[in-house]
C-alpha positions as CSV (number, residue, x, y, z in Angstrom):
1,X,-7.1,-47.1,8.9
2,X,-6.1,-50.8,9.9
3,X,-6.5,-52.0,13.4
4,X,-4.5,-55.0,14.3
5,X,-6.0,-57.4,16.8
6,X,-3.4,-59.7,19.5
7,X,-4.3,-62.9,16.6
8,X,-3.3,-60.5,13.5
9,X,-7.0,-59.6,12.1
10,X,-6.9,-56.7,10.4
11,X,-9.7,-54.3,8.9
12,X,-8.4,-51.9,6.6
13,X,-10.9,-49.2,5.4
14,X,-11.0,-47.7,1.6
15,X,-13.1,-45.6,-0.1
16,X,-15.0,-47.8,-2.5
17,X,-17.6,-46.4,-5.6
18,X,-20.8,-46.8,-3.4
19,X,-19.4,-46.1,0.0
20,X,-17.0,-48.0,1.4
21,X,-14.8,-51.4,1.6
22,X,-13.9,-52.8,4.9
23,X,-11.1,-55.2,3.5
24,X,-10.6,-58.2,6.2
25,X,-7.8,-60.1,7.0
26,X,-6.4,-63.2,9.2
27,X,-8.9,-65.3,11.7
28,X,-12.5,-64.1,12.6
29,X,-13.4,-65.1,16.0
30,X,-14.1,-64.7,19.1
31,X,-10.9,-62.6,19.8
32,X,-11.7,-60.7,16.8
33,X,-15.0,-60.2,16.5
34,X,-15.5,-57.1,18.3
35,X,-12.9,-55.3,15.7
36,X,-15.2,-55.7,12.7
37,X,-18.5,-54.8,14.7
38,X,-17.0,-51.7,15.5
39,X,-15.4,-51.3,11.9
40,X,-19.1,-51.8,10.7
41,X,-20.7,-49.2,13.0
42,X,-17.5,-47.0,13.0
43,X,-18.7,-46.6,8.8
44,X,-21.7,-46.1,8.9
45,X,-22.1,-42.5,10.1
46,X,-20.6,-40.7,7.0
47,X,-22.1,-39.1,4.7
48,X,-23.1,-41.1,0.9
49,X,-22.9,-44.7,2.5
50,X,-24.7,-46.2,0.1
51,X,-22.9,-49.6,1.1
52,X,-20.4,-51.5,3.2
53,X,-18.7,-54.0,1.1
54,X,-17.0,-56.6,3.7
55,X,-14.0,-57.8,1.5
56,X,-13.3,-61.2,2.2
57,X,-10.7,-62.4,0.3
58,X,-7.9,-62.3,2.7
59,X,-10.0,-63.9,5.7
60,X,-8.1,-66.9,6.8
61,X,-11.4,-68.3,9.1
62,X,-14.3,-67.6,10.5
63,X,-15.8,-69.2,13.7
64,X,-19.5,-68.9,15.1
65,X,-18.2,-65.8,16.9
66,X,-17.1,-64.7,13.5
67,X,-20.4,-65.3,12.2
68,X,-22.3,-63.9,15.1
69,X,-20.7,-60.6,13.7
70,X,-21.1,-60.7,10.4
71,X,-25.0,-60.8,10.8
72,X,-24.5,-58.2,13.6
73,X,-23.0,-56.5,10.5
74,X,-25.9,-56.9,8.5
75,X,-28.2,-55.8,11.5
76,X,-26.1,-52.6,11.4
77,X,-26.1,-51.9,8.0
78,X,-29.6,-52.4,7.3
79,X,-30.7,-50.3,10.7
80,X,-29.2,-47.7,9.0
81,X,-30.5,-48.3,5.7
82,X,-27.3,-49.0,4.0
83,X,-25.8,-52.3,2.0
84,X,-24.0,-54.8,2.7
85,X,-22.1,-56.8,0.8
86,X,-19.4,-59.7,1.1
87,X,-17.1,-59.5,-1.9
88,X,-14.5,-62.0,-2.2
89,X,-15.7,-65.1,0.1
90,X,-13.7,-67.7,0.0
91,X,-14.7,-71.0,0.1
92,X,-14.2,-71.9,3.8
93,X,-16.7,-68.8,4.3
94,X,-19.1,-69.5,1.6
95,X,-19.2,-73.0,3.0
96,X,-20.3,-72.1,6.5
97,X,-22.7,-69.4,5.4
98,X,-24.4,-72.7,3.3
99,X,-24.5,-74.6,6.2
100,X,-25.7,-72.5,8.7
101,X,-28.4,-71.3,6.1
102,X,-27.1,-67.7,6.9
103,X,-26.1,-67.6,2.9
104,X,-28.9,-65.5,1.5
105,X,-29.4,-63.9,4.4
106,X,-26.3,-61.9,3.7
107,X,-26.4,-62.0,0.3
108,X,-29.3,-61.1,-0.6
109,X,-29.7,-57.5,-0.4
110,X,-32.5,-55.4,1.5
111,X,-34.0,-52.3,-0.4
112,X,-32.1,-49.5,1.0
113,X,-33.9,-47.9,3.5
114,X,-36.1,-50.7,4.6
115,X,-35.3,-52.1,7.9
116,X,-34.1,-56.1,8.0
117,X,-37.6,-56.8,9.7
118,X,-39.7,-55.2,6.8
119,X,-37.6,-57.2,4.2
120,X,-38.3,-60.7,6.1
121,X,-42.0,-60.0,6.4
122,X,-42.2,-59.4,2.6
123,X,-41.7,-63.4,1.9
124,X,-44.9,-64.4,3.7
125,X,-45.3,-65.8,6.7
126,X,-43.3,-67.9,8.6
127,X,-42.8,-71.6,7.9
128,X,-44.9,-73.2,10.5
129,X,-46.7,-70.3,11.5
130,X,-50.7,-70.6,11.3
């Protein structure tokens, strides 16, 4: 399946080892960033979804709307107790991810099953909190 948004973003869906990869393509943004929310949730109802792999190499950019869905992405993904991972950044992504300080956040991957909230109270407590 590929859907093709008015600006040419494309999410095509193959069956990958662990579950399966969502391969994107063209501009993430605001336009777009509906497509792969629903491409996300659309996934995650089948059966032996281990993980989502979002891959990334064909992404031409990514805008805060972009980035408001990929850790929309992640919220879905580890809701349902299921990976997520971003295979393929290139460097315009992996840039903004740094910058943002959104990096490990979607990187760094939740035990399966645990929801996002369990995994963030496992590193202590807030900074600043007391």
């Amino acid at each position: 399946m590929t859907a093709l948004s008015p600006s040419g973003f494309t999410v095509t869906v193959e069956t990958a080892p662990r579950g399966v990869s969502l391969r994107l393509a063209g501009e993430l943004d605001l336009d777009t960033a509906d497509d792969l929310v629903d491409a996300v949730r659309g996934q995650l109802t089948g059966p032996g979804r281990d993980e989502v792999c979002l891959d990334c190499a064909d992404l031409t950019s990514c805008d805060s709307s972009g980035l408001a869905a990929l850790l929309m992405a992640r919220r879905l993904t580890a809701a349902a107790g299921v990976g997520l991972r971003l295979a393929d950044r290139p460097p315009h992504l992996t840039r903004m991810l740094e910058i943002t300080g959104t990096l490990e956040h979607l990187t760094e991957p939740y035990p399966l099953g645990e929801p996002e909230a369990g995994a963030r109270e496992s590193h202590g407590p807030h900074p600043g909190a007391g």
